[in-house]
C-alpha positions as a Python dict, from the first residue, in 0.01 Angstrom:
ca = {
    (1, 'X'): (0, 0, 0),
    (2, 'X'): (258, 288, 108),
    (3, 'X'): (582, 254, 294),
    (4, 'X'): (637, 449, 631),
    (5, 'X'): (1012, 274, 661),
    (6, 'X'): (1195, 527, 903),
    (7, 'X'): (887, 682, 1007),
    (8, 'X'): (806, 725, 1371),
    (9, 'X'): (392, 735, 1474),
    (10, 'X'): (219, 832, 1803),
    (11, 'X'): (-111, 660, 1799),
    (12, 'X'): (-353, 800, 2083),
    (13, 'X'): (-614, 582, 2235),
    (14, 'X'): (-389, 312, 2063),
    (15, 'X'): (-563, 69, 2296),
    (16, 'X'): (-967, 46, 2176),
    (17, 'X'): (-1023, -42, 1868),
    (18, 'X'): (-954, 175, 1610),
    (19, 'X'): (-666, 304, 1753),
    (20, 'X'): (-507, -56, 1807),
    (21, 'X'): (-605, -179, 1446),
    (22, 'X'): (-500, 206, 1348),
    (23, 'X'): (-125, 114, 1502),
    (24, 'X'): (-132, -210, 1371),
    (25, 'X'): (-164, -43, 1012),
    (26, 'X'): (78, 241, 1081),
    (27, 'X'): (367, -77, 1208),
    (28, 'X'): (251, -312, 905),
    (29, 'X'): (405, -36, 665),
    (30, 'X'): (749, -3, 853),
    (31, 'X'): (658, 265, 1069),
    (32, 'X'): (822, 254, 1397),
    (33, 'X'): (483, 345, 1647),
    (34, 'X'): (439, 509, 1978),
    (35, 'X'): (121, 293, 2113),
    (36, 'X'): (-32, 592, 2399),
    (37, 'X'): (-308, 533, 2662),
    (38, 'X'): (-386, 573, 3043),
    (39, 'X'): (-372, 134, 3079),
    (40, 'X'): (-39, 18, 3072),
    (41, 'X'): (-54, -321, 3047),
    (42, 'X'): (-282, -307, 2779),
    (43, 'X'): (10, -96, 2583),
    (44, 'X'): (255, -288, 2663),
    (45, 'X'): (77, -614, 2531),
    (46, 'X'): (23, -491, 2235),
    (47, 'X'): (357, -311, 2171),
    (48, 'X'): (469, -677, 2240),
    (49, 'X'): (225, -847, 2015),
    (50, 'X'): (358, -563, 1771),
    (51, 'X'): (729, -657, 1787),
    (52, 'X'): (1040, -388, 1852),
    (53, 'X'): (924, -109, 1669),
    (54, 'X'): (645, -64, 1900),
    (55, 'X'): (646, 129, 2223),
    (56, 'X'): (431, 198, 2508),
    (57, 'X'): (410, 538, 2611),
    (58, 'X'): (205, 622, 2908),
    (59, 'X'): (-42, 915, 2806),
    (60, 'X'): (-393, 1083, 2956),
    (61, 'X'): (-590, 1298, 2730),
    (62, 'X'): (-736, 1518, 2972),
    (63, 'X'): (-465, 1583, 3206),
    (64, 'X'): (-284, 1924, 3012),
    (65, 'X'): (65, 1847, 3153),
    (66, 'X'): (46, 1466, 3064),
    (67, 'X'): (-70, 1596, 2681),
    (68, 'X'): (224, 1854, 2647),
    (69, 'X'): (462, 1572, 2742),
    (70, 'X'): (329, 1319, 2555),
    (71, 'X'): (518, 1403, 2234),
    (72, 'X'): (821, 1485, 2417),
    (73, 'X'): (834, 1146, 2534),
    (74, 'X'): (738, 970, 2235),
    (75, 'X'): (1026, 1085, 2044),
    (76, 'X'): (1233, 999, 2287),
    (77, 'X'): (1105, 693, 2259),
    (78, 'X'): (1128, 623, 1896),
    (79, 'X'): (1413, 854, 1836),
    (80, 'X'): (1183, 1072, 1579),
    (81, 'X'): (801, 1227, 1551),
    (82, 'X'): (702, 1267, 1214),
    (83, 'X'): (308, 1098, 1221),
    (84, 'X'): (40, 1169, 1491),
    (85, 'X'): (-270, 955, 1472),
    (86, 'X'): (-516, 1175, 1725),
}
């Protein structure tokens, strides 16, 4: 379909449903994805399911300080920011 090789993605919400199968997508085309959500374990399942381009970053919506950090640590996470799946 397209390649996102090199490409780093923040998925929000990444663990309901359209943001899991929308993270799935985003990794299936080579992009290296930042899976974000309040429920840890959930993120960190599927970042394993995922494989090593997959991370979990912790993330709340409606807490402002937790939203202005939460691309901060993404890219530390996957080195780069260049997708953000809201």
């Amino acid at each position: 379909m397209f390649d996102l090789t090199g490409k780093g993605a923040l998925v929000t919400g990444a663990t309901g449903g359209i943001g899991s199968a929308v993270a799935r997508a985003l990794y299936a085309q080579g992009a290296m994805v930042a899976l974000s959500g309040r429920r840890i374990e959930a993120l960190e399942a599927l970042a394993a399911d995922l494989g090593d381009r997959a991370k979990a970053v912790l993330g709340d919506l409606s807490d402002a300080q937790s939203v202005a950090e939460l691309p901060v640590r993404a890219e530390e996470a996957l080195g780069q920011l260049d997708i953000l799946v809201n």
